[in-house]
PDBQT receptor file of N, H, CA, C and O in Angstrom, charges set to zero:
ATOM      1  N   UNK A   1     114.399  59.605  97.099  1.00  0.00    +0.000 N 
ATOM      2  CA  UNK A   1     114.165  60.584  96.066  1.00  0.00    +0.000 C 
ATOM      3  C   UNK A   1     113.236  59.966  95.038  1.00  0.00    +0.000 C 
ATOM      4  O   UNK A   1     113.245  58.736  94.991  1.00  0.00    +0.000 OA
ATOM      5  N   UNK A   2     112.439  60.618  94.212  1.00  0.00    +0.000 N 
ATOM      6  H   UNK A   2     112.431  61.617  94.250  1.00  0.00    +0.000 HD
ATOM      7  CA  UNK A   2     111.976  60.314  93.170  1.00  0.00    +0.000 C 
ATOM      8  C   UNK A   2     112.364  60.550  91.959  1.00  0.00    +0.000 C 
ATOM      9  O   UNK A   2     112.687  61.703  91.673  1.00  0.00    +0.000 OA
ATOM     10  N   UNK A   3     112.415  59.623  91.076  1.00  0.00    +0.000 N 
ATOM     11  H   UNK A   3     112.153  58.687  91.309  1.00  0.00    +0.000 HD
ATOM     12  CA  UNK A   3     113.121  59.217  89.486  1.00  0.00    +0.000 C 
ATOM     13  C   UNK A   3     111.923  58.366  88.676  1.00  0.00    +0.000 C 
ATOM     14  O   UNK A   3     110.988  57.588  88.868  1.00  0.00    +0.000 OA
ATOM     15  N   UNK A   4     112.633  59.079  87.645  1.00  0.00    +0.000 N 
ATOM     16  H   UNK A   4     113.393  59.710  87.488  1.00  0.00    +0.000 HD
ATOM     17  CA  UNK A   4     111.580  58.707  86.499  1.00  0.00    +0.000 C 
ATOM     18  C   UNK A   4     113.088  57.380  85.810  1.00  0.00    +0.000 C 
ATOM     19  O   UNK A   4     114.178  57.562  85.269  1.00  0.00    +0.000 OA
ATOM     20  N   UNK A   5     112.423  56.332  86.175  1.00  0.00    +0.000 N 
ATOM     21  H   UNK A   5     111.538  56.184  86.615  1.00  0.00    +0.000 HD
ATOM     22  CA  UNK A   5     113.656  55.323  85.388  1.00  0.00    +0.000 C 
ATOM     23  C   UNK A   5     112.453  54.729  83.959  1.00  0.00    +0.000 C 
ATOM     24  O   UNK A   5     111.231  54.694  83.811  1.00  0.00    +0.000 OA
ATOM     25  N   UNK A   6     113.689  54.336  83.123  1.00  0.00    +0.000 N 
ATOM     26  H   UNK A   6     114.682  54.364  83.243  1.00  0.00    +0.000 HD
ATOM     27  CA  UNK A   6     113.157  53.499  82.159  1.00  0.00    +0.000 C 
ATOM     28  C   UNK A   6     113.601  52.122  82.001  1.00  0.00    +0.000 C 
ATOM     29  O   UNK A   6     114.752  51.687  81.936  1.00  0.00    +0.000 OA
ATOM     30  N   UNK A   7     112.180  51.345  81.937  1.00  0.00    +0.000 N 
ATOM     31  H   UNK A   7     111.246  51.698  81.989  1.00  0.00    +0.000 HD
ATOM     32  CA  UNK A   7     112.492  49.399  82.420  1.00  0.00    +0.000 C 
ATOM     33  C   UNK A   7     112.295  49.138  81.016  1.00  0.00    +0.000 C 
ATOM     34  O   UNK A   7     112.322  47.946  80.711  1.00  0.00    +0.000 OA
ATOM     35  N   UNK A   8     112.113  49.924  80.140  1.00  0.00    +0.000 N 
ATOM     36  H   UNK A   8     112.091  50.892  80.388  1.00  0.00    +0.000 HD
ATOM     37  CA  UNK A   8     111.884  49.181  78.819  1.00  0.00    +0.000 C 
ATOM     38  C   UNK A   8     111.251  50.145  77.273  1.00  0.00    +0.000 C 
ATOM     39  O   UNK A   8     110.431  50.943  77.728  1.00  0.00    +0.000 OA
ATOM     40  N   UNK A   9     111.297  50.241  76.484  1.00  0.00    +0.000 N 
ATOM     41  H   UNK A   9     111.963  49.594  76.114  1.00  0.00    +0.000 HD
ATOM     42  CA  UNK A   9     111.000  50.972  75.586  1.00  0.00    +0.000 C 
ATOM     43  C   UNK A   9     109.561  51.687  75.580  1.00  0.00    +0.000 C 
ATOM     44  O   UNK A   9     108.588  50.983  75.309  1.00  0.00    +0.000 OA
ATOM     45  N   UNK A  10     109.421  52.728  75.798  1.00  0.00    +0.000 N 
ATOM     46  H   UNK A  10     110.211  53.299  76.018  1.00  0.00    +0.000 HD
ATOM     47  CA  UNK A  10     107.892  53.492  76.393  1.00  0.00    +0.000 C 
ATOM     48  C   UNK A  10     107.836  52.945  77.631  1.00  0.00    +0.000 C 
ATOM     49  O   UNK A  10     106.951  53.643  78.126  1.00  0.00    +0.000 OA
ATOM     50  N   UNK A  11     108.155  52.198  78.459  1.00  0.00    +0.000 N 
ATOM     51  H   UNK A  11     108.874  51.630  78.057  1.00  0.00    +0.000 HD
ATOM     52  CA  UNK A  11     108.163  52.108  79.795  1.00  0.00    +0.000 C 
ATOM     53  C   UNK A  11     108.527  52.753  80.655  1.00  0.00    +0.000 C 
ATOM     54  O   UNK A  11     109.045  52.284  81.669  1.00  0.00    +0.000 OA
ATOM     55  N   UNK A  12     108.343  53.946  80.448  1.00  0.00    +0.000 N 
ATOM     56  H   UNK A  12     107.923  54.327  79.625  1.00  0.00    +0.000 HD
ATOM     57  CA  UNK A  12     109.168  55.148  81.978  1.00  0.00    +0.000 C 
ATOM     58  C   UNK A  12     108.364  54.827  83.115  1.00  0.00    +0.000 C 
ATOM     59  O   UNK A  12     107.135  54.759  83.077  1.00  0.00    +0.000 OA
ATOM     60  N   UNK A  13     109.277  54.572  84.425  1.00  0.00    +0.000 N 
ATOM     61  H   UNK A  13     110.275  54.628  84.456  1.00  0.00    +0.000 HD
ATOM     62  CA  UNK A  13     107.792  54.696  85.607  1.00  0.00    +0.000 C 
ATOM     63  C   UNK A  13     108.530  55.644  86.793  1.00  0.00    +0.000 C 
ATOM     64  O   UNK A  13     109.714  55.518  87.106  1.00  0.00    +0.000 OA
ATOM     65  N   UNK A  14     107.571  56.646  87.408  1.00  0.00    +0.000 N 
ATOM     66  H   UNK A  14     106.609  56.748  87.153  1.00  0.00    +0.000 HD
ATOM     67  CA  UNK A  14     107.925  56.998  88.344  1.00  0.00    +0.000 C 
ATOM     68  C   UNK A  14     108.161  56.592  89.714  1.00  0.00    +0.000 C 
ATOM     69  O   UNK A  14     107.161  56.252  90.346  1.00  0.00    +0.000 OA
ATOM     70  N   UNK A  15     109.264  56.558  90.289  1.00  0.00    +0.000 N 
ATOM     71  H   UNK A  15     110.077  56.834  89.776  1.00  0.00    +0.000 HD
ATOM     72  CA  UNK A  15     109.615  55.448  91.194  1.00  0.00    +0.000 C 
ATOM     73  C   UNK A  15     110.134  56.092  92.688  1.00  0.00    +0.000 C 
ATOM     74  O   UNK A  15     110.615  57.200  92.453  1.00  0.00    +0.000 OA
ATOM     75  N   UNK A  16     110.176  55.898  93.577  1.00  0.00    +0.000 N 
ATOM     76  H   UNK A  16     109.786  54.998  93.769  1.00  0.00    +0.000 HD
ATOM     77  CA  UNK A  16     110.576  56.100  94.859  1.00  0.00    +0.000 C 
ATOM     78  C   UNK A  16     112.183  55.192  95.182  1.00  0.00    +0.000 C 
ATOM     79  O   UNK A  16     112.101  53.998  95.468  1.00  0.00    +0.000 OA
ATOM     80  N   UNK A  17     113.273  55.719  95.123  1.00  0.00    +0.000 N 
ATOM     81  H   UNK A  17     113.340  56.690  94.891  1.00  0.00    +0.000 HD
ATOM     82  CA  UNK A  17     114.721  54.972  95.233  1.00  0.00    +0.000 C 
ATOM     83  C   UNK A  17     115.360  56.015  96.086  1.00  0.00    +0.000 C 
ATOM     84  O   UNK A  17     115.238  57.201  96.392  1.00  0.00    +0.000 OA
ATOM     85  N   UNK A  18     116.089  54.987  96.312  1.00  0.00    +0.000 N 
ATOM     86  H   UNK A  18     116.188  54.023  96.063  1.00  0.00    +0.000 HD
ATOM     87  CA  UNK A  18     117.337  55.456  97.775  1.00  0.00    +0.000 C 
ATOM     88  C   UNK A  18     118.227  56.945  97.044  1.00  0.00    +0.000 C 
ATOM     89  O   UNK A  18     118.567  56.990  95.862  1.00  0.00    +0.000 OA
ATOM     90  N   UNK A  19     118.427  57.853  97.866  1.00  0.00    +0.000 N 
ATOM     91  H   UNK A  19     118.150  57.816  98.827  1.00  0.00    +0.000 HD
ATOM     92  CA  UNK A  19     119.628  58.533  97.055  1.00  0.00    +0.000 C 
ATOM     93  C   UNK A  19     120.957  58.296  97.116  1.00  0.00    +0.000 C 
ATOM     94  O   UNK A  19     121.647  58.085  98.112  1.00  0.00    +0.000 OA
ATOM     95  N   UNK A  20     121.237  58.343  96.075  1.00  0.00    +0.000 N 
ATOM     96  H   UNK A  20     120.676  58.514  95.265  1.00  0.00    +0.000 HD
ATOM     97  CA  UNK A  20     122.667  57.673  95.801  1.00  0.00    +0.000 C 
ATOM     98  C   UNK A  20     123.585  58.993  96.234  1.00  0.00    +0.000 C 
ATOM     99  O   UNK A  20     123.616  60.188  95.940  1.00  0.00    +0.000 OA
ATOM    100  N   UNK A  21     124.505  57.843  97.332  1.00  0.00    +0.000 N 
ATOM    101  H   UNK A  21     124.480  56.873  97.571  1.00  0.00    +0.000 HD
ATOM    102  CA  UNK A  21     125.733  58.935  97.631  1.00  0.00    +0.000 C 
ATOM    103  C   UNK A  21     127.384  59.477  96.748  1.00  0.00    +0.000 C 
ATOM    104  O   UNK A  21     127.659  58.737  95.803  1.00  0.00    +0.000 OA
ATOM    105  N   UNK A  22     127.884  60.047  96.871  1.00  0.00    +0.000 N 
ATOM    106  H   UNK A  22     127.661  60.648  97.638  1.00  0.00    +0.000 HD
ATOM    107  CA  UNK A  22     128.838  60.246  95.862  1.00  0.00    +0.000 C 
ATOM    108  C   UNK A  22     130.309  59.317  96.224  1.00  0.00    +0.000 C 
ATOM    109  O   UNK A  22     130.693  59.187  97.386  1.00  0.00    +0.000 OA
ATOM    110  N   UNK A  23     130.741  58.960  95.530  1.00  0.00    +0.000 N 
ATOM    111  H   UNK A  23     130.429  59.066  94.586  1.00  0.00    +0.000 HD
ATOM    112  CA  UNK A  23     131.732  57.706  95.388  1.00  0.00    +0.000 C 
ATOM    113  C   UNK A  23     133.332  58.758  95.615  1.00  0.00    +0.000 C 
ATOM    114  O   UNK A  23     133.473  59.753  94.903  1.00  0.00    +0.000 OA
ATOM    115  N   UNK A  24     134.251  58.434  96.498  1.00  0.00    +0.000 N 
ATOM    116  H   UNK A  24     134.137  57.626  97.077  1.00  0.00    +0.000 HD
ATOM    117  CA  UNK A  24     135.586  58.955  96.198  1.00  0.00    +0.000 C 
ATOM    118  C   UNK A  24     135.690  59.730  94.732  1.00  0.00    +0.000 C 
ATOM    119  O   UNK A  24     135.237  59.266  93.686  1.00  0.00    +0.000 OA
ATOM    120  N   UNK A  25     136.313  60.882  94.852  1.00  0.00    +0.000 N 
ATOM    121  H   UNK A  25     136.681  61.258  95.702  1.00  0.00    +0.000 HD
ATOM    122  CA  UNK A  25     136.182  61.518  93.618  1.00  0.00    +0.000 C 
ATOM    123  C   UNK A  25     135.233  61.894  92.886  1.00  0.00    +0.000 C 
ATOM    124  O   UNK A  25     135.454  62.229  91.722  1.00  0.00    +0.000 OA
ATOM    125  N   UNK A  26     133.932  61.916  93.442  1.00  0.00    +0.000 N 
ATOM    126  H   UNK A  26     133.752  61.644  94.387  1.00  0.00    +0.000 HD
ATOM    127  CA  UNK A  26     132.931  62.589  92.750  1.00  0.00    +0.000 C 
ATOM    128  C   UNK A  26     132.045  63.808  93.607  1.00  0.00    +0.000 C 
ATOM    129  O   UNK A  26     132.128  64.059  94.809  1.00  0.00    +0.000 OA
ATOM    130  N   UNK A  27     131.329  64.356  92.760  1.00  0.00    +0.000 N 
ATOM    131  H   UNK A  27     131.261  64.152  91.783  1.00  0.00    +0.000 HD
ATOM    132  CA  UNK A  27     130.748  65.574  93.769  1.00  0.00    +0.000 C 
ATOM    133  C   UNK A  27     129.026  65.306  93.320  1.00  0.00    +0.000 C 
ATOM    134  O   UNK A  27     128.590  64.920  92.235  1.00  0.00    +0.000 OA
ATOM    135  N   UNK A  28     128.275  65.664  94.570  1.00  0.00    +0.000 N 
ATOM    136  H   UNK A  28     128.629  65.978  95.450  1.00  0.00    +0.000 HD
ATOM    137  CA  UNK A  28     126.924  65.823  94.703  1.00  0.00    +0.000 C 
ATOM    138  C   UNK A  28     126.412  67.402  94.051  1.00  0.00    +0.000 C 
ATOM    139  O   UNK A  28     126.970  68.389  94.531  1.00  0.00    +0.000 OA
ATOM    140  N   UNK A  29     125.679  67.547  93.296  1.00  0.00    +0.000 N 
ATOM    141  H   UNK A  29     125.225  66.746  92.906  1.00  0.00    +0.000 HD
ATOM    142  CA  UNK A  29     124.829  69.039  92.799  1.00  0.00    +0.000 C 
ATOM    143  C   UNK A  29     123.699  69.261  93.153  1.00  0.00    +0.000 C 
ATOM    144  O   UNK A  29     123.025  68.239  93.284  1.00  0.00    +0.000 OA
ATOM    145  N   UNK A  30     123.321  69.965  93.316  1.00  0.00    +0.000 N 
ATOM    146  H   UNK A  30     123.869  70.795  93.209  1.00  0.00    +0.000 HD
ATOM    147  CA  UNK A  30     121.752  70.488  93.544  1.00  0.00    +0.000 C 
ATOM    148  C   UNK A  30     121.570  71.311  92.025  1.00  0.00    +0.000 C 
ATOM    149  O   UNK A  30     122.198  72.300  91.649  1.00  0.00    +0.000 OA
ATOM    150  N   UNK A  31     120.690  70.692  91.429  1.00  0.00    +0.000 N 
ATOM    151  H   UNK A  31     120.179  69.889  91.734  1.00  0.00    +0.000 HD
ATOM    152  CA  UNK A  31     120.183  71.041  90.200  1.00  0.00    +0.000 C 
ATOM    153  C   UNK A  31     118.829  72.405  90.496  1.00  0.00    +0.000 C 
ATOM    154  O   UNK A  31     117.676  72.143  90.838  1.00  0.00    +0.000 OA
ATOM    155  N   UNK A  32     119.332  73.694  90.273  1.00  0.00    +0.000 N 
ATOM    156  H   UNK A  32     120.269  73.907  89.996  1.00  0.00    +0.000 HD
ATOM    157  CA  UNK A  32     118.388  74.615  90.648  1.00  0.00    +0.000 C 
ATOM    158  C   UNK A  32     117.346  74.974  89.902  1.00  0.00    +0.000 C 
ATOM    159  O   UNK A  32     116.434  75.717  90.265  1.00  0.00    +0.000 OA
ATOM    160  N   UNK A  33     117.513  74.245  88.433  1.00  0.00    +0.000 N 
ATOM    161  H   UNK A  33     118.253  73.641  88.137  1.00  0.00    +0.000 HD
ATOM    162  CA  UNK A  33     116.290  74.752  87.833  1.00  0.00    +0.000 C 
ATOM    163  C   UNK A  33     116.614  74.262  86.263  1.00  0.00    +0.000 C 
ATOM    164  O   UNK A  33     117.633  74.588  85.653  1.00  0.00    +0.000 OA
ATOM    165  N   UNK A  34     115.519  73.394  85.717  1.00  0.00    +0.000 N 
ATOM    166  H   UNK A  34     114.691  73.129  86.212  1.00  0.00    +0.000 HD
ATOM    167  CA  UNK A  34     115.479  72.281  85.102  1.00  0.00    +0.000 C 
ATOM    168  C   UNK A  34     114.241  73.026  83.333  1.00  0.00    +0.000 C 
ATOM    169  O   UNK A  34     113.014  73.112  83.347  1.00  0.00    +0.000 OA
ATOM    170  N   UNK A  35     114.927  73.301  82.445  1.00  0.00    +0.000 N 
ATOM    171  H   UNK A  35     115.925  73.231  82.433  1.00  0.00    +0.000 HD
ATOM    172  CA  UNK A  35     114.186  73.753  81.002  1.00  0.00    +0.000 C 
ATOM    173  C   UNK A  35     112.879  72.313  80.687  1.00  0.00    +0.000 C 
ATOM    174  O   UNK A  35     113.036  71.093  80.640  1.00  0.00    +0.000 OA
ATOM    175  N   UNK A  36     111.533  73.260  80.510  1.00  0.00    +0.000 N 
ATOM    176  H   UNK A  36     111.405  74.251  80.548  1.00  0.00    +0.000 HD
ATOM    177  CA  UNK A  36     111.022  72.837  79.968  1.00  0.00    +0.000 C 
ATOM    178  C   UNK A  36     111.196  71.564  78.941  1.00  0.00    +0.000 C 
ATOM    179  O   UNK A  36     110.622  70.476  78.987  1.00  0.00    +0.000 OA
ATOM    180  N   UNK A  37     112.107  72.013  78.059  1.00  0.00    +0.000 N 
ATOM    181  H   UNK A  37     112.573  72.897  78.021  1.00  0.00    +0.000 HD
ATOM    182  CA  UNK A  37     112.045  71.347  76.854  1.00  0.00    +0.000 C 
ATOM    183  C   UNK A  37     112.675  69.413  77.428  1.00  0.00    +0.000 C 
ATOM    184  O   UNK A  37     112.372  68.267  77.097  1.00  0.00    +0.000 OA
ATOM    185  N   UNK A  38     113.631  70.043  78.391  1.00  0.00    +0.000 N 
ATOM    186  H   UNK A  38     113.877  70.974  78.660  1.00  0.00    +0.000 HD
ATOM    187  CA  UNK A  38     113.876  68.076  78.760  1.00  0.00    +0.000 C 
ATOM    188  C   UNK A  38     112.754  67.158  78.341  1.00  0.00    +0.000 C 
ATOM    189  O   UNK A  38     112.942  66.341  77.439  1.00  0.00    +0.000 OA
ATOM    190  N   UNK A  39     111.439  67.274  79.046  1.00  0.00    +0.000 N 
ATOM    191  H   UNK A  39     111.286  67.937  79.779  1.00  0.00    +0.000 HD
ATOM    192  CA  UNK A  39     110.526  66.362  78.661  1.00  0.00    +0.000 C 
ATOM    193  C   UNK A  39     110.388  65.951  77.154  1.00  0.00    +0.000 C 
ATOM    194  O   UNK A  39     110.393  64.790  76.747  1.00  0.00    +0.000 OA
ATOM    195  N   UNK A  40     110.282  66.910  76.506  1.00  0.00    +0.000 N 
ATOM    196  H   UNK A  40     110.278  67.854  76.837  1.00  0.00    +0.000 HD
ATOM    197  CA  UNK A  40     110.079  66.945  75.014  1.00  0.00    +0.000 C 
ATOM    198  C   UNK A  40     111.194  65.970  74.316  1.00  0.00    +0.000 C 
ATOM    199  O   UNK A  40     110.817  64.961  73.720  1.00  0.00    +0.000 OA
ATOM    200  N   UNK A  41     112.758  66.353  74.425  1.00  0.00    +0.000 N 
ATOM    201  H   UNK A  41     113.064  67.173  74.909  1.00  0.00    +0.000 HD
ATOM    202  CA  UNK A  41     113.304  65.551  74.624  1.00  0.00    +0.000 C 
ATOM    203  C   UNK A  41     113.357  64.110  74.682  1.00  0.00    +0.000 C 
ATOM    204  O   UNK A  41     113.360  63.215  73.836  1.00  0.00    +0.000 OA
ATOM    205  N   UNK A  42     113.405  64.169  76.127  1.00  0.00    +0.000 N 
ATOM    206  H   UNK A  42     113.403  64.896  76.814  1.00  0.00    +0.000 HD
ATOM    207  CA  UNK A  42     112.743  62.237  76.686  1.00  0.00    +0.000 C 
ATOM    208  C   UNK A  42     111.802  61.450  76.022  1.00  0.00    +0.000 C 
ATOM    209  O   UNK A  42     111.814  60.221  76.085  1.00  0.00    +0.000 OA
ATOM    210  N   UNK A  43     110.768  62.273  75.217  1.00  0.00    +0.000 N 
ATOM    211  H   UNK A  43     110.759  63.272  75.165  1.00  0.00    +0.000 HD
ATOM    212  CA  UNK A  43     109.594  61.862  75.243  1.00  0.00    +0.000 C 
ATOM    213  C   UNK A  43     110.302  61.645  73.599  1.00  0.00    +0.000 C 
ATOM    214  O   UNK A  43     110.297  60.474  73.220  1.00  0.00    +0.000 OA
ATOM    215  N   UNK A  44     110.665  62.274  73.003  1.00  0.00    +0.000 N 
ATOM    216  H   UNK A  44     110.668  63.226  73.311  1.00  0.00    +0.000 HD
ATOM    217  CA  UNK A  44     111.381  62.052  71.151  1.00  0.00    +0.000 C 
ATOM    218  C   UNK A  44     112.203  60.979  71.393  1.00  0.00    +0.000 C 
ATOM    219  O   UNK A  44     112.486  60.275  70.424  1.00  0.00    +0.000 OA
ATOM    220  N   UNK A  45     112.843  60.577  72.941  1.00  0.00    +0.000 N 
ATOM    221  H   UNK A  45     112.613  61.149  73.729  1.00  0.00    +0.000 HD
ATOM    222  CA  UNK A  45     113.702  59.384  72.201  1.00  0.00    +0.000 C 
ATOM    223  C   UNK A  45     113.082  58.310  72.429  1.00  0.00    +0.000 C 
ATOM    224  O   UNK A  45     113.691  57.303  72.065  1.00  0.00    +0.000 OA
ATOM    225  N   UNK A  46     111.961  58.128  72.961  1.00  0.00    +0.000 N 
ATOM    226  H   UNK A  46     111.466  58.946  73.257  1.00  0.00    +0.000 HD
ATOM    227  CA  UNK A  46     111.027  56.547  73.206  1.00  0.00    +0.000 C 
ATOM    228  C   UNK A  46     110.477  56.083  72.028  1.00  0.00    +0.000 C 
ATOM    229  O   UNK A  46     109.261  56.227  71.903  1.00  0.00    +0.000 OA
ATOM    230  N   UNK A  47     111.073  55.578  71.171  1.00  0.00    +0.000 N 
ATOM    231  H   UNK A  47     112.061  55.461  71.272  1.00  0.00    +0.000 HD
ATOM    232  CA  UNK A  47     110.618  55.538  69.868  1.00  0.00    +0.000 C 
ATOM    233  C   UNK A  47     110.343  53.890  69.665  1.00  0.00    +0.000 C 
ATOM    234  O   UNK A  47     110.669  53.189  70.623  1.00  0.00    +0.000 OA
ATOM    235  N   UNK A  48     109.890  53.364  68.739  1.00  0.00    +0.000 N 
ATOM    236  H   UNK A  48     109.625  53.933  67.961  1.00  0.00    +0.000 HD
ATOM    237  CA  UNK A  48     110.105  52.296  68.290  1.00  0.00    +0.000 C 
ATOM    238  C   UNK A  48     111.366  52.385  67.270  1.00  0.00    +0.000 C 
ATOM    239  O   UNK A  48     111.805  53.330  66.614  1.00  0.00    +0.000 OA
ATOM    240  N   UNK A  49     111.799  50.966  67.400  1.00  0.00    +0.000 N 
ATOM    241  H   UNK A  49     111.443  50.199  67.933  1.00  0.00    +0.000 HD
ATOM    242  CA  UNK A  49     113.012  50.638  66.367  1.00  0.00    +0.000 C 
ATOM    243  C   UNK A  49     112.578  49.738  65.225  1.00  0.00    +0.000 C 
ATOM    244  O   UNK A  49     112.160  48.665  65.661  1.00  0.00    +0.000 OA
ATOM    245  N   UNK A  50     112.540  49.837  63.810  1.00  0.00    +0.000 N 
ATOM    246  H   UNK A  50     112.879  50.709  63.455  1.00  0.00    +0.000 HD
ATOM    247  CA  UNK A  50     111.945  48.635  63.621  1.00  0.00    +0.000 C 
ATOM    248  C   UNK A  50     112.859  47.773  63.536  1.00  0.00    +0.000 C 
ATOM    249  O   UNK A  50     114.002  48.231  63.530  1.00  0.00    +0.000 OA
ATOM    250  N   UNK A  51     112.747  46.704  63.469  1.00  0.00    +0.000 N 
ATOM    251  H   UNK A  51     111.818  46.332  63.475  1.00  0.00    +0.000 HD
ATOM    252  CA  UNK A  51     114.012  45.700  63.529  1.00  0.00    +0.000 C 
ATOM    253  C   UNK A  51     114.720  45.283  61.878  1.00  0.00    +0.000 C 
ATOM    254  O   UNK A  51     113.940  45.449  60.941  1.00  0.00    +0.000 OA
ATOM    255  N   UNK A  52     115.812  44.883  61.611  1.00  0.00    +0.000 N 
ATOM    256  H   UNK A  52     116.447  44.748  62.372  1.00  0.00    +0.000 HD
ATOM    257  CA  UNK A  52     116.540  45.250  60.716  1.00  0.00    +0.000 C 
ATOM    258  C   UNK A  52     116.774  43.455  59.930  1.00  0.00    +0.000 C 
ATOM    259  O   UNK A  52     117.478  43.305  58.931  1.00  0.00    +0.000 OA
TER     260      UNK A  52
């Protein structure tokens, strides 16, 4: 499957990974349809921190 992981602060990369199967007690979804706004989202929390 393809995933957008993050390795580091503004570092998102799009990646090619195994799909993960579901563990005793959990269930698999098919996500049918995904709002615009997520990106917007994702993209507001890559922020810098300044350090304290």
């Amino acid at each position: 499957m393809i995933a957008a992981r993050l390795h580091a602060n503004r570092d998102v990369r799009i990646e090619e990974v195994p799909e993960p199967e579901p563990a005793a007690g959990q269930v698999k979804i098919a996500v049918a349809h995904n709002e615009p706004e997520t990106m917007s989202l994702a993209e507001s929390a890559l922020v810098d921190i300044p350090p304290v």
